[in-house]
Backbone of each chain as ProteinMPNN parsed JSONL, in Angstrom:
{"seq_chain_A": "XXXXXXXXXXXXXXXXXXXXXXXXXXXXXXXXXXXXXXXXXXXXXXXXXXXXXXXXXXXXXXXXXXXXXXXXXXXXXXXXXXXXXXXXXXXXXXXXXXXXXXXXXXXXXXXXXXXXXXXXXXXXXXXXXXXXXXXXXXXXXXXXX", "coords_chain_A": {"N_chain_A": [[26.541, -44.719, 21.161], [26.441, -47.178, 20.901], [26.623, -50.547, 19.711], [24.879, -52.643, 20.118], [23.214, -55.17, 21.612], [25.107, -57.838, 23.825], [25.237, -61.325, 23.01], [23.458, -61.337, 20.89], [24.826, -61.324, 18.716], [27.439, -61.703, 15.934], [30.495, -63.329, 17.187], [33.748, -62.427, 15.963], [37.466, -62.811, 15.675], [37.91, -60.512, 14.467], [35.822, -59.216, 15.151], [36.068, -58.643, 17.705], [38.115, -57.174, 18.592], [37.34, -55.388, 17.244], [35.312, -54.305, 18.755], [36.368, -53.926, 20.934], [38.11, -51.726, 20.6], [36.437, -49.884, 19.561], [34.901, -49.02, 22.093], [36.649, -48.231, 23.919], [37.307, -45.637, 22.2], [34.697, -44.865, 22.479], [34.662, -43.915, 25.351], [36.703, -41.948, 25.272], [36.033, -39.853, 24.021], [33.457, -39.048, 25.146], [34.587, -38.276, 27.992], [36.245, -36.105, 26.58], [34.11, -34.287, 25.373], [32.475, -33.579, 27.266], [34.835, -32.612, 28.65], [35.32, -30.164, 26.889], [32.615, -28.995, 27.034], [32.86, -28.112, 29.756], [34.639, -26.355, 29.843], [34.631, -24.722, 27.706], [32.831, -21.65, 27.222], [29.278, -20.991, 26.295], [28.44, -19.311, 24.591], [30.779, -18.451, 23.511], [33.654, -17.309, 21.723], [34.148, -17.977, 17.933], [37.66, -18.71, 18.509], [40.803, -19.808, 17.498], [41.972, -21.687, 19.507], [39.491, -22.449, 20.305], [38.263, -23.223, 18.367], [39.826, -25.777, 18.017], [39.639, -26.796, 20.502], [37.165, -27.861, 20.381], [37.234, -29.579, 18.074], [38.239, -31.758, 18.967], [37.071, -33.983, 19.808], [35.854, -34.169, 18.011], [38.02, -35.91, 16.145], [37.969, -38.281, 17.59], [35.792, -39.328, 16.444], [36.418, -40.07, 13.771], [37.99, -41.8, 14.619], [36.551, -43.48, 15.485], [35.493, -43.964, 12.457], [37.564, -44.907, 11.334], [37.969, -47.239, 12.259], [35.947, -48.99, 11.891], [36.163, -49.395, 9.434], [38.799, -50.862, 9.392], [37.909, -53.0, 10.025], [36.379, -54.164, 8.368], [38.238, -54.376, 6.463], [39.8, -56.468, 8.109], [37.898, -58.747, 8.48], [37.734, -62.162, 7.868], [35.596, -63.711, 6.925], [33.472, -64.352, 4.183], [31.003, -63.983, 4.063], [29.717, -63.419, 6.913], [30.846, -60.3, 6.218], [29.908, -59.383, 4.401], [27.216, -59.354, 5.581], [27.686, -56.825, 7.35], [28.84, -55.09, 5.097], [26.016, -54.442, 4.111], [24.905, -52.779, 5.969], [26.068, -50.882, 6.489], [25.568, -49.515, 3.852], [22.547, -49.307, 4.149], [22.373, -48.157, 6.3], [23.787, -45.738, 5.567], [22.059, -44.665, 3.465], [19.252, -44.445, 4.733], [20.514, -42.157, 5.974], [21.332, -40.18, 4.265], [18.739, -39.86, 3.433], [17.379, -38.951, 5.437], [18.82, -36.529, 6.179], [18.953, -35.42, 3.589], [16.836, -34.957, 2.923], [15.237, -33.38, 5.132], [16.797, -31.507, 4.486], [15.829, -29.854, 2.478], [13.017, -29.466, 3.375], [13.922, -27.679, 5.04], [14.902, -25.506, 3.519], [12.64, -24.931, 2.29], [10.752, -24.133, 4.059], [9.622, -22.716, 7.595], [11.59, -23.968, 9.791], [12.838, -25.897, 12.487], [16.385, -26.306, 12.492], [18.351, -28.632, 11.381], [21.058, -29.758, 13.329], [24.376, -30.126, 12.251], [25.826, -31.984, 13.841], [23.956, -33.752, 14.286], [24.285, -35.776, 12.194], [26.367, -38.145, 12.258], [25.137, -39.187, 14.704], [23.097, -40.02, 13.269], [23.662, -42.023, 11.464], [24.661, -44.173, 12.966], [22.16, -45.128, 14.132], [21.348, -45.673, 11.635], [22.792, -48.126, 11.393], [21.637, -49.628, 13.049], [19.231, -50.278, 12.437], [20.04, -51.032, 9.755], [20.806, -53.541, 10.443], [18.357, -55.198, 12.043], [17.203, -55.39, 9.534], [18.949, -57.128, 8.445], [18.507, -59.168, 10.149], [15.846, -59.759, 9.696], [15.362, -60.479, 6.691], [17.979, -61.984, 6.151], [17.992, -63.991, 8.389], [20.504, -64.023, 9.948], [21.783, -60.957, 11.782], [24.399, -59.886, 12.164], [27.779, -58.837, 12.989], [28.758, -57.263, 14.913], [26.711, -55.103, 15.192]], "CA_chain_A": [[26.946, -45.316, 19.908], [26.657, -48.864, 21.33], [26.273, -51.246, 18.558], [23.827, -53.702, 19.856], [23.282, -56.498, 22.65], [25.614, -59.314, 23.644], [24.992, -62.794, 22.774], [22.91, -61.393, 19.783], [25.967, -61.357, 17.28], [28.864, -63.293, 16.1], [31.678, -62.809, 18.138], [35.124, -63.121, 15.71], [38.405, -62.107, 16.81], [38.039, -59.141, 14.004], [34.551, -58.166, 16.118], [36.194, -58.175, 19.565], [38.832, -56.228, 18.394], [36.507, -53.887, 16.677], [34.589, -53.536, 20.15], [37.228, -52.819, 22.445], [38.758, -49.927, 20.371], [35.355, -48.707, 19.879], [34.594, -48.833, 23.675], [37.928, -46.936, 24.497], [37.286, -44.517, 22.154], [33.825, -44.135, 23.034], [35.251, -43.369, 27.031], [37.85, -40.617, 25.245], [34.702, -39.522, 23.045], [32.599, -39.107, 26.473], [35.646, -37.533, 28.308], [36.18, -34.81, 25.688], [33.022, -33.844, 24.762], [32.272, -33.533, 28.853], [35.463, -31.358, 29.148], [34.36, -29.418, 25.993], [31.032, -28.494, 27.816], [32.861, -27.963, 31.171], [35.771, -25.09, 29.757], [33.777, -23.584, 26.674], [31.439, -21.117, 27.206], [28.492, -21.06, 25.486], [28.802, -17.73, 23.931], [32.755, -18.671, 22.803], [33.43, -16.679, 19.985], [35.28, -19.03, 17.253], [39.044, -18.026, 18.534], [41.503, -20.882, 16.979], [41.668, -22.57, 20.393], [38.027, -22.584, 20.821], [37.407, -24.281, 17.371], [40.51, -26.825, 18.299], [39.1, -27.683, 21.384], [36.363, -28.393, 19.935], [37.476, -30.7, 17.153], [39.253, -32.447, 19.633], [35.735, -35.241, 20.029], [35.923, -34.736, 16.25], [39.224, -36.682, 16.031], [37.431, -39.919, 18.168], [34.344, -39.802, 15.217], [36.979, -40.245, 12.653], [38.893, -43.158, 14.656], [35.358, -44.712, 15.148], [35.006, -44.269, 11.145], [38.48, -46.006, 10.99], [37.991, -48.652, 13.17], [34.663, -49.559, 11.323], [36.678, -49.721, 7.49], [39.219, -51.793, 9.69], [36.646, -54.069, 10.785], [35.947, -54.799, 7.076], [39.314, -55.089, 5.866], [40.186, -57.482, 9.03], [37.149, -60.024, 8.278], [37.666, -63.144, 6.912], [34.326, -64.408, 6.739], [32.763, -62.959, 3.031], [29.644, -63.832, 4.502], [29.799, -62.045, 7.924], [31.498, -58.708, 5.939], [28.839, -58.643, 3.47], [26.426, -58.177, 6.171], [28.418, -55.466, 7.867], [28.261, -53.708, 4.699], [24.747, -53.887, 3.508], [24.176, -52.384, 7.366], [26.168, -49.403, 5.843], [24.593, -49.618, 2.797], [21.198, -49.261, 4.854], [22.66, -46.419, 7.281], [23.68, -44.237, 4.583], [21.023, -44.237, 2.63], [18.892, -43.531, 5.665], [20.806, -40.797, 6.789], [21.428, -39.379, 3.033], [17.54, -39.285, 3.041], [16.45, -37.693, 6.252], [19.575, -35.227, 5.925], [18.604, -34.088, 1.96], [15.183, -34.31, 2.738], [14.836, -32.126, 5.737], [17.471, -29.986, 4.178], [14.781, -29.502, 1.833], [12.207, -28.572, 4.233], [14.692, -26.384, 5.587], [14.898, -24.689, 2.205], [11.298, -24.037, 1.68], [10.015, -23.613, 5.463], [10.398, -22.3, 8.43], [11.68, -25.127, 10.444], [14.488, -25.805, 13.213], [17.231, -26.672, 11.822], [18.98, -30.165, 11.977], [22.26, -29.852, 13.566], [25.132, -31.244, 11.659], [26.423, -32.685, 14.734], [23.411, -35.537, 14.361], [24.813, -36.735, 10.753], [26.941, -39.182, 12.631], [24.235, -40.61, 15.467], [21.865, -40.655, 12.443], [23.877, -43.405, 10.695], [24.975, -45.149, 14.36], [20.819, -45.729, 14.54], [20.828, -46.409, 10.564], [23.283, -49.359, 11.323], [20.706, -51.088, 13.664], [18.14, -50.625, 11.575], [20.481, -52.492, 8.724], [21.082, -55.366, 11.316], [17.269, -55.455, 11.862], [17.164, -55.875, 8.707], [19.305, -58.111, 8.156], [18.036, -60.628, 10.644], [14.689, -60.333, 8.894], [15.539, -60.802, 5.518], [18.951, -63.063, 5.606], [18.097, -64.298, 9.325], [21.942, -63.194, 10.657], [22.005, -59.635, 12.216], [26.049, -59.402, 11.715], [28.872, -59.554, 14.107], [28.631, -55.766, 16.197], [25.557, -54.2, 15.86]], "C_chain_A": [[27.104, -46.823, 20.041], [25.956, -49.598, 19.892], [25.291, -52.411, 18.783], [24.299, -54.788, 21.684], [24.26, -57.507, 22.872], [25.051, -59.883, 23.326], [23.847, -62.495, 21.239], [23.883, -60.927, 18.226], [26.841, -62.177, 16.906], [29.93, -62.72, 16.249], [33.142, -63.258, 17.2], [36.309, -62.589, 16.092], [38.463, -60.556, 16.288], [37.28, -58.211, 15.027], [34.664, -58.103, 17.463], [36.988, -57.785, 19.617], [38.149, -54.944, 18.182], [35.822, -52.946, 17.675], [35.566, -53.095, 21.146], [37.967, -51.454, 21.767], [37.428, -49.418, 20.173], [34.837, -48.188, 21.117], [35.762, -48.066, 24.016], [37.685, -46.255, 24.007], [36.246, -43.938, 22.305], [34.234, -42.989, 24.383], [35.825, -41.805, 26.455], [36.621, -39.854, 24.799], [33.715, -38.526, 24.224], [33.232, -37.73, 27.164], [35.762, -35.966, 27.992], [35.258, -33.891, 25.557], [32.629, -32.923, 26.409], [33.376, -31.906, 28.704], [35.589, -29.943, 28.305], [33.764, -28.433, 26.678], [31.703, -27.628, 29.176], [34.359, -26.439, 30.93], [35.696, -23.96, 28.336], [32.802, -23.285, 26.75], [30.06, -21.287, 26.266], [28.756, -20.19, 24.115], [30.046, -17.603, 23.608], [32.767, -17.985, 21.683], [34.631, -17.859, 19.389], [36.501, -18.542, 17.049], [39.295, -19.817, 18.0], [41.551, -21.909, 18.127], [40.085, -23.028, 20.591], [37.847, -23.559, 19.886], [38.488, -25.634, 17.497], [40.204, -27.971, 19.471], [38.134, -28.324, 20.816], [35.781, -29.679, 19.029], [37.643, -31.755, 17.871], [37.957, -34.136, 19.437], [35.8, -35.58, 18.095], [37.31, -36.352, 15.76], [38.754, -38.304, 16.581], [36.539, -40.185, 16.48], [35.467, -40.269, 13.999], [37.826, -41.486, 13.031], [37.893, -44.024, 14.776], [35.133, -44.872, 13.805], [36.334, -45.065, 10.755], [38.449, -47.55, 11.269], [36.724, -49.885, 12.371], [35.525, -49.942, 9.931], [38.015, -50.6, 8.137], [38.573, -53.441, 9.595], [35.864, -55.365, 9.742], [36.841, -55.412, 6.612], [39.612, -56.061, 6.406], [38.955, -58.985, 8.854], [37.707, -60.481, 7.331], [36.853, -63.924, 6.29], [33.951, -63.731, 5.942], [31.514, -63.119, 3.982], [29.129, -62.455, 5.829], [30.479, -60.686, 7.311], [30.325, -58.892, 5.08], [27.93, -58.59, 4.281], [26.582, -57.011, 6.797], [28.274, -54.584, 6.847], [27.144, -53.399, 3.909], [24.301, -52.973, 4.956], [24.706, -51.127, 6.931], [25.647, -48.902, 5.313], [23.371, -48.379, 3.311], [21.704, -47.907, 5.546], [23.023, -45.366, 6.81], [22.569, -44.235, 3.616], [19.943, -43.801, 3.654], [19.219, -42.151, 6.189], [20.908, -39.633, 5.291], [19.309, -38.861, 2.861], [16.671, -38.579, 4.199], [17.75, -36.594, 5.953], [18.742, -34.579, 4.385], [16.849, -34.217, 2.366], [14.907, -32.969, 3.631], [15.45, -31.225, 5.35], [16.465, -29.448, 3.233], [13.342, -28.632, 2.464], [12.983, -28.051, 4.845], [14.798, -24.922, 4.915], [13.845, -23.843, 2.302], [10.309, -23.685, 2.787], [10.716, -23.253, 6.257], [10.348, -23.514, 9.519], [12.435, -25.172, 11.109], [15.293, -26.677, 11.933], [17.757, -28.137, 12.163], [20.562, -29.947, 12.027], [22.92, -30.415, 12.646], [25.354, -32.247, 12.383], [25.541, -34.295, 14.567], [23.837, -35.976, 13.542], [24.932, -37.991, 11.589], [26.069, -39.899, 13.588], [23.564, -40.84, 14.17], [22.679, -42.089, 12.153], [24.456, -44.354, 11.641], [23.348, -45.613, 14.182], [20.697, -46.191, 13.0], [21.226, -48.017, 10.749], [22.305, -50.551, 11.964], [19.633, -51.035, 13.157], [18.46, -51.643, 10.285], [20.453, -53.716, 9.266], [19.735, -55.8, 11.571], [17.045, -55.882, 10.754], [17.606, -57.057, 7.394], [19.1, -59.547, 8.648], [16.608, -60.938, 10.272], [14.49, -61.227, 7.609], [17.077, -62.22, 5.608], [19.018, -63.949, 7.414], [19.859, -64.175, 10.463], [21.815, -61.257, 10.677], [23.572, -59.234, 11.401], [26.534, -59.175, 12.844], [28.849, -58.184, 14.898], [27.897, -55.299, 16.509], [24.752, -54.741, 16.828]], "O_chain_A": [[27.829, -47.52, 19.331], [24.991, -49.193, 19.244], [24.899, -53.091, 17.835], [25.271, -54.918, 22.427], [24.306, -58.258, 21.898], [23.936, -59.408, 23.112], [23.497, -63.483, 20.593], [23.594, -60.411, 17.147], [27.049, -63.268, 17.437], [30.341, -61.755, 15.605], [33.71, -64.291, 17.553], [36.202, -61.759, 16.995], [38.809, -59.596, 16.977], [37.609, -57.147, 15.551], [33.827, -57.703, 18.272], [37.312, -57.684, 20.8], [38.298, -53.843, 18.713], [35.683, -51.723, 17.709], [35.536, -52.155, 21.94], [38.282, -50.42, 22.357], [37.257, -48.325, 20.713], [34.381, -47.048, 21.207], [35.476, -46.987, 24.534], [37.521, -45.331, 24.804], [36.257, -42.708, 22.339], [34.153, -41.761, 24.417], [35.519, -40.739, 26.987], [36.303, -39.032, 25.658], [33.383, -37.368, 23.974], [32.789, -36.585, 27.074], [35.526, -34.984, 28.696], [35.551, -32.697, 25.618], [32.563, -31.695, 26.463], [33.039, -30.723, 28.665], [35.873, -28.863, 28.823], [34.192, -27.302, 26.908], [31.14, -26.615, 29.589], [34.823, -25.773, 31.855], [36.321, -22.942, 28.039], [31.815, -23.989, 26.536], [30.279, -22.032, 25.311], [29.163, -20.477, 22.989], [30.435, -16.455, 23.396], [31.943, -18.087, 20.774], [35.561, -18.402, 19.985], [36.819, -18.026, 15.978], [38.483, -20.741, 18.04], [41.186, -23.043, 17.817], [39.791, -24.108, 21.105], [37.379, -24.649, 20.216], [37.988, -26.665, 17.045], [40.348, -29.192, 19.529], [38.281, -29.544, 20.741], [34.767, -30.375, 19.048], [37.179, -32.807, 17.43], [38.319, -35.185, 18.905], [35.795, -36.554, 17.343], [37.172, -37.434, 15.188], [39.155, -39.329, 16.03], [36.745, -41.075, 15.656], [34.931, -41.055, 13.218], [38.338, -42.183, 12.155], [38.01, -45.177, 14.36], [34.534, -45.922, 13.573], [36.215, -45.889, 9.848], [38.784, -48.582, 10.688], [36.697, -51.115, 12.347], [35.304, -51.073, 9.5], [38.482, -51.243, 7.198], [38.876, -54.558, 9.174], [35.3, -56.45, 9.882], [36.775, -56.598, 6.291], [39.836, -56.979, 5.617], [39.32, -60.126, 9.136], [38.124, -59.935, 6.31], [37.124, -64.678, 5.356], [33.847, -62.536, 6.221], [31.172, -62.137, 4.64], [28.59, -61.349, 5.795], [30.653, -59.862, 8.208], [29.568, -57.986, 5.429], [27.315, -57.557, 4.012], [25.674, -56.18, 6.815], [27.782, -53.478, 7.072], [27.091, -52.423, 3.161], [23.182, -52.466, 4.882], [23.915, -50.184, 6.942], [25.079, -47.878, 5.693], [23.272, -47.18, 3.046], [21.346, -46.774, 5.223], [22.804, -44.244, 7.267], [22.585, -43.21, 2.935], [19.623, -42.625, 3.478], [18.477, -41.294, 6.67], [20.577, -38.45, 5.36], [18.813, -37.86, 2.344], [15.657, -37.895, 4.059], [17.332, -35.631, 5.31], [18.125, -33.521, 4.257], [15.926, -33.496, 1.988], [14.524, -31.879, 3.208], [15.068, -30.082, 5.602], [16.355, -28.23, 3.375], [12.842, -27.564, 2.111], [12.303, -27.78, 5.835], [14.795, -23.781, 5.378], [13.829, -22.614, 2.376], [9.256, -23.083, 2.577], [11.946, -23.236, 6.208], [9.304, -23.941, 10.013], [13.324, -24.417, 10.714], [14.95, -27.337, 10.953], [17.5, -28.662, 13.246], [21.258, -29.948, 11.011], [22.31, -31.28, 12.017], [25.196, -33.382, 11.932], [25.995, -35.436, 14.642], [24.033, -37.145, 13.874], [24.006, -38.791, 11.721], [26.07, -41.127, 13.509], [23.433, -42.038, 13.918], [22.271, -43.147, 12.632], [24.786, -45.435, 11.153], [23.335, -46.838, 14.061], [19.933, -47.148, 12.877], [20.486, -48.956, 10.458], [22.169, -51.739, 11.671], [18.877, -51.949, 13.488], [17.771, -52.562, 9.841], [20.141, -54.766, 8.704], [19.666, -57.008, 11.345], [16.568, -57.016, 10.797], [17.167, -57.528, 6.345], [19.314, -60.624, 8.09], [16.124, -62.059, 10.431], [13.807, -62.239, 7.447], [16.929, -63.302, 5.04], [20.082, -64.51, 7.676], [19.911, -64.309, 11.685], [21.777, -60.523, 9.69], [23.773, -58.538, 10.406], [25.795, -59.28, 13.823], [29.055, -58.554, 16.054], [27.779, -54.886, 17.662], [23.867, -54.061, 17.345]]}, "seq_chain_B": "XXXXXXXXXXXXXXXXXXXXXXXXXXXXXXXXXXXXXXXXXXXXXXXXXXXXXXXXXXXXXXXXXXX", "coords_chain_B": {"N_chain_B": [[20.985, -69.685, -6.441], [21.508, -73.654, -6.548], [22.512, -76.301, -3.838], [24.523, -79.332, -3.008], [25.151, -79.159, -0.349], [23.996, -79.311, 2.179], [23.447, -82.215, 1.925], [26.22, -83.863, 0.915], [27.595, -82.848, 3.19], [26.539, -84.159, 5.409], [26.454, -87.089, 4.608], [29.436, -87.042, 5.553], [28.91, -87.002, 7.955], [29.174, -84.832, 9.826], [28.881, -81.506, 11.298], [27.618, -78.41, 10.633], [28.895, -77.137, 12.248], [31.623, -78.339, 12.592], [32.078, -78.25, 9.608], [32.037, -76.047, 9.639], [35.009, -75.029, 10.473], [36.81, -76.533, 8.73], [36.726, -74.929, 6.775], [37.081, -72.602, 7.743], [35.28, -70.953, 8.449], [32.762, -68.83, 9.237], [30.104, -70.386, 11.406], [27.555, -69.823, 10.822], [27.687, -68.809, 7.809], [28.176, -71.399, 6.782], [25.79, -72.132, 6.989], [24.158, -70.458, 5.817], [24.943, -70.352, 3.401], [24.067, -73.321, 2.834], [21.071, -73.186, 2.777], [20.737, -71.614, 1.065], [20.587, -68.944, 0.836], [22.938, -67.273, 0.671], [25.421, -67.109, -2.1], [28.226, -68.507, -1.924], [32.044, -66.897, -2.862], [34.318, -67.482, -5.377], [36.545, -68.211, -4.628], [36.069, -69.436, -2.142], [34.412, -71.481, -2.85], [35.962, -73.116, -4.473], [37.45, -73.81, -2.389], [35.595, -75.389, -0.346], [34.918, -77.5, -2.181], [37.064, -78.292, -2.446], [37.699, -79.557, 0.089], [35.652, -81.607, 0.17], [36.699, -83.301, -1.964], [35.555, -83.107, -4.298], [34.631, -81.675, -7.435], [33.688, -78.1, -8.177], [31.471, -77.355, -9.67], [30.179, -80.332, -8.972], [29.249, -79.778, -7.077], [27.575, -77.211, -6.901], [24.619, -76.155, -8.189], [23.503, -74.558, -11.209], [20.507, -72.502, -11.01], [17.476, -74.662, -10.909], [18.303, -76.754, -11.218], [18.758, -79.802, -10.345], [19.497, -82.124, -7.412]], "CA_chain_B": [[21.949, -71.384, -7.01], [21.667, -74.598, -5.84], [23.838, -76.642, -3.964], [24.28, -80.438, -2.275], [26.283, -78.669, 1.036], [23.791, -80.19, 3.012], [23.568, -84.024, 1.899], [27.588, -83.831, 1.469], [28.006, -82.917, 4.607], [25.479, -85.37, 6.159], [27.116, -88.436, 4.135], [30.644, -86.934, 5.928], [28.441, -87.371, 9.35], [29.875, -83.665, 9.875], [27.359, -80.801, 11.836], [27.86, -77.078, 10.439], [30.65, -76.142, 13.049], [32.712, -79.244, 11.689], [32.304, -78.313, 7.967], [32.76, -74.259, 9.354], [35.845, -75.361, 10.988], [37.204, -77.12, 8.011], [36.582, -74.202, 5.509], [37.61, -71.587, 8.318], [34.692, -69.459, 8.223], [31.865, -69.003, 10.871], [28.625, -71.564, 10.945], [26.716, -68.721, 10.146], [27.91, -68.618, 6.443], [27.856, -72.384, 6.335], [24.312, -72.443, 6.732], [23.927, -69.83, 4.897], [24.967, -70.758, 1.99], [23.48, -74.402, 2.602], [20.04, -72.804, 2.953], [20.792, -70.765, -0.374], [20.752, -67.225, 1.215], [24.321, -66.706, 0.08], [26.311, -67.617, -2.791], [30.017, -68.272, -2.259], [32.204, -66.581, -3.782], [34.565, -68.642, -6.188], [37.533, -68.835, -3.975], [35.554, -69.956, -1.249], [33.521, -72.821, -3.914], [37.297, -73.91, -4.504], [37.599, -74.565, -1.09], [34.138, -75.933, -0.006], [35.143, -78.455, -3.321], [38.65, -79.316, -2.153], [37.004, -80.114, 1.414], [34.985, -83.057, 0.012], [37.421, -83.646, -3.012], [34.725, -82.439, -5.413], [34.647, -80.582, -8.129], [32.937, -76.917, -7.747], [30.443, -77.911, -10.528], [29.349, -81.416, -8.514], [28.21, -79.527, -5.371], [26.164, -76.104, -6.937], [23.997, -76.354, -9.565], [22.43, -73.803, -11.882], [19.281, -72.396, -10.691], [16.665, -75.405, -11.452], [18.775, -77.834, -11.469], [18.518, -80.631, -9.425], [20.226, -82.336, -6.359]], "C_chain_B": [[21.559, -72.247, -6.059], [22.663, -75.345, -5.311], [23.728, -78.438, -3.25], [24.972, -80.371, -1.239], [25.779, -79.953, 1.831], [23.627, -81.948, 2.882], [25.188, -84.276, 1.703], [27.734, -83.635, 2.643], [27.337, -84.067, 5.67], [25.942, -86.801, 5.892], [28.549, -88.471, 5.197], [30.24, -87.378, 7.454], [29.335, -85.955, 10.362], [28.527, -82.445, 10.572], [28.236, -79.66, 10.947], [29.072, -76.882, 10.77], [31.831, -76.958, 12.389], [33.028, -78.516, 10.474], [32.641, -76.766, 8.385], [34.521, -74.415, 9.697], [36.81, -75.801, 9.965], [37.773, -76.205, 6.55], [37.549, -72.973, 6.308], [36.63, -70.256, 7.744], [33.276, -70.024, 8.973], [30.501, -69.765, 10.001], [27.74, -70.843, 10.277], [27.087, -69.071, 8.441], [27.875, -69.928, 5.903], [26.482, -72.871, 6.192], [23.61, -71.064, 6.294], [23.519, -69.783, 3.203], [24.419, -72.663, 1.233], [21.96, -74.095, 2.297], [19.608, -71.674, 1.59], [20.405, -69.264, -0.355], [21.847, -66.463, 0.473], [24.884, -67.48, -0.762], [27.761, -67.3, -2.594], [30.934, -67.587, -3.268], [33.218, -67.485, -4.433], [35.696, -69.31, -5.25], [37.235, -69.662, -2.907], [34.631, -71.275, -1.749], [34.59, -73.606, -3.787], [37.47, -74.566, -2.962], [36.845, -75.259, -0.408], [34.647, -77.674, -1.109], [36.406, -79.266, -3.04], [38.251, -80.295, -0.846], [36.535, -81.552, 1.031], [35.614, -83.661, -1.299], [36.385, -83.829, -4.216], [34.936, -81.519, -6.638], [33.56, -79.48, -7.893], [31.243, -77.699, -8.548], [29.462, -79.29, -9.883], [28.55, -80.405, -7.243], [27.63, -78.177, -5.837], [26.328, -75.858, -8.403], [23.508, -75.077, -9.738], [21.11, -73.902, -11.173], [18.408, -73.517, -11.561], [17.246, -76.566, -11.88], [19.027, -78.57, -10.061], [19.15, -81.496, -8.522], [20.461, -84.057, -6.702]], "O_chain_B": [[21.279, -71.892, -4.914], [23.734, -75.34, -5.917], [22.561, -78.721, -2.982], [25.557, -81.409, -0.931], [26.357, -81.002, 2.118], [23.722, -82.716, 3.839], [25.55, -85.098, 2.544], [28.135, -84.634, 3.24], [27.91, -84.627, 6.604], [25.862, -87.651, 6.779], [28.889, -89.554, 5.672], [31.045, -88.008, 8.14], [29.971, -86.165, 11.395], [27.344, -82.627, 10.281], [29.383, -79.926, 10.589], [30.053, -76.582, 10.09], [32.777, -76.444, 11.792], [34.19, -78.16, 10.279], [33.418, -76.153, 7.653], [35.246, -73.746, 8.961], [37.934, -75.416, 10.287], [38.632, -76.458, 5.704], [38.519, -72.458, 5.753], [36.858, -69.238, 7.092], [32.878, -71.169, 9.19], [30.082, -69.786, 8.844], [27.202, -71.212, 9.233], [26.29, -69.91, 8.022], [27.605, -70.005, 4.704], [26.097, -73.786, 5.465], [22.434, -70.835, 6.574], [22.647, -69.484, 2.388], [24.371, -73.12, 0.091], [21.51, -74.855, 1.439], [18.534, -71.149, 1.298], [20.014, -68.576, -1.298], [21.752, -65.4, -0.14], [24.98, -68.655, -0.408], [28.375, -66.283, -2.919], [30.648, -67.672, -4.462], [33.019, -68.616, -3.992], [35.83, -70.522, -5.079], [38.002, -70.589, -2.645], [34.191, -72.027, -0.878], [34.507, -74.664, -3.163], [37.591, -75.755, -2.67], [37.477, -75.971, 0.373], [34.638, -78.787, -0.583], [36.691, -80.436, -3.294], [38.454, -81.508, -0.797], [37.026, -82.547, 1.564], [34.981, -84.614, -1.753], [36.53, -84.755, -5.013], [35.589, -80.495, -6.44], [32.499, -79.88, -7.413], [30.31, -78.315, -8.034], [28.269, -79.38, -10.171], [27.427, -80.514, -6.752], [26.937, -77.791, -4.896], [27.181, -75.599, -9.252], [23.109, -74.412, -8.781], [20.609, -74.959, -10.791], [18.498, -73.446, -12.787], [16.793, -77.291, -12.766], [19.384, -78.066, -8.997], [19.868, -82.009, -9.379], [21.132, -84.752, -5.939]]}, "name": "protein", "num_of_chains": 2, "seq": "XXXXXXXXXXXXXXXXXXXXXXXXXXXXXXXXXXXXXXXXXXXXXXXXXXXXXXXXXXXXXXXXXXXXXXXXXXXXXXXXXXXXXXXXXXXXXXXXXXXXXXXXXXXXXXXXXXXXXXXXXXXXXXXXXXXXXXXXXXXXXXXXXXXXXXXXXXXXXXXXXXXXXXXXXXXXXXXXXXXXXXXXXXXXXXXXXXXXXXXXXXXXXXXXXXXX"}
């Protein structure tokens, strides 16, 4: 879920705040997910612990979705926050259109299925496609990705 | 919109980081909005205007209007 390269962003104190709680909770994120894998079987049937453990990585995805609507409220720069959120913008509408589309070919073929679990990388890879796009079109990427 | 950021600032003998420094908001958005990518928004005109003791109206013009 890394947001992008050094030295190719603008570093303010909001966006080096924003990166070190996202980097810790990546680690817990990592951690979890790991000890997840390493004390639930495959074949788990969904007992109440099983689906708790499980959440448990859920609980990071929701402090990375905090940390990000921090990240907005904490800028002071309009400029730098309005590219942060056309990069949303851009990453949900990407992910709103491969999710409803393939759910569509899911519908009417026989197709694998698309995990839920990707929702959330999808719109981690929409964001650097917004920041691509933002250093095309308004020549500034934006301050994380 | 148009604006006269950059010949104001050039008369002040001021680079970007100066005039970002002044406004309190990163170079990026100062040459941003000198380069006419971004329009300020008003509170931030007010302050760009107090900076050079301007009025909002002297430093960004109506589209097609002239410098």
């Amino acid at each position: 879920m890394a947001w992008g390269a050094p030295g190719m962003s603008i570093r303010t104190p909001a966006a080096r705040r924003y990166i070190r709680i996202h980097l810790a909770l990546s680690v817990i994120y990592i951690l979890l997910v790991f000890l997840a894998s390493w004390f639930i079987p495959d074949d788990a049937p969904p007992t109440p612990g099983v689906v708790a453990f499980a959440l448990l990585p859920g609980m990071v995805v929701l402090g990375w979705i905090w940390n990000m609507g921090r990240l907005l409220v904490t800028m002071e720069d309009e400029y730098l926050r309005m590219l942060e959120v056309r990069k949303m913008l851009w990453a949900t509408a990407i992910t709103l259109s491969i999710c409803g589309g393939w759910g569509l070919v899911e519908l009417f073929a026989t197709v694998p299925r698309l995990p839920v679990f990707f929702v959330f990388p999808i719109w981690c890879l929409g964001l650097a496609v917004g920041q691509l796009i933002n250093r095309l079109t308004l020549g500034d990427g934006g301050t994380c990705a | 919109m148009n604006n006269r950021l950059r010949v104001l600032r050039a008369e002040q003998g001021w680079s970007q980081q100066d005039l970002a420094e002044r406004l309190g908001v990163s170079r990026q958005s100062v040459n941003a909005i000198e380069t006419g990518r971004y329009d300020p928004s008003l509170p931030l005109a007010f302050k760009i205007a107090d900076v050079f003791g301007l009025t909002i109206e002297a430093i960004f013009l109506k589209d097609g209007g002239s410098e």
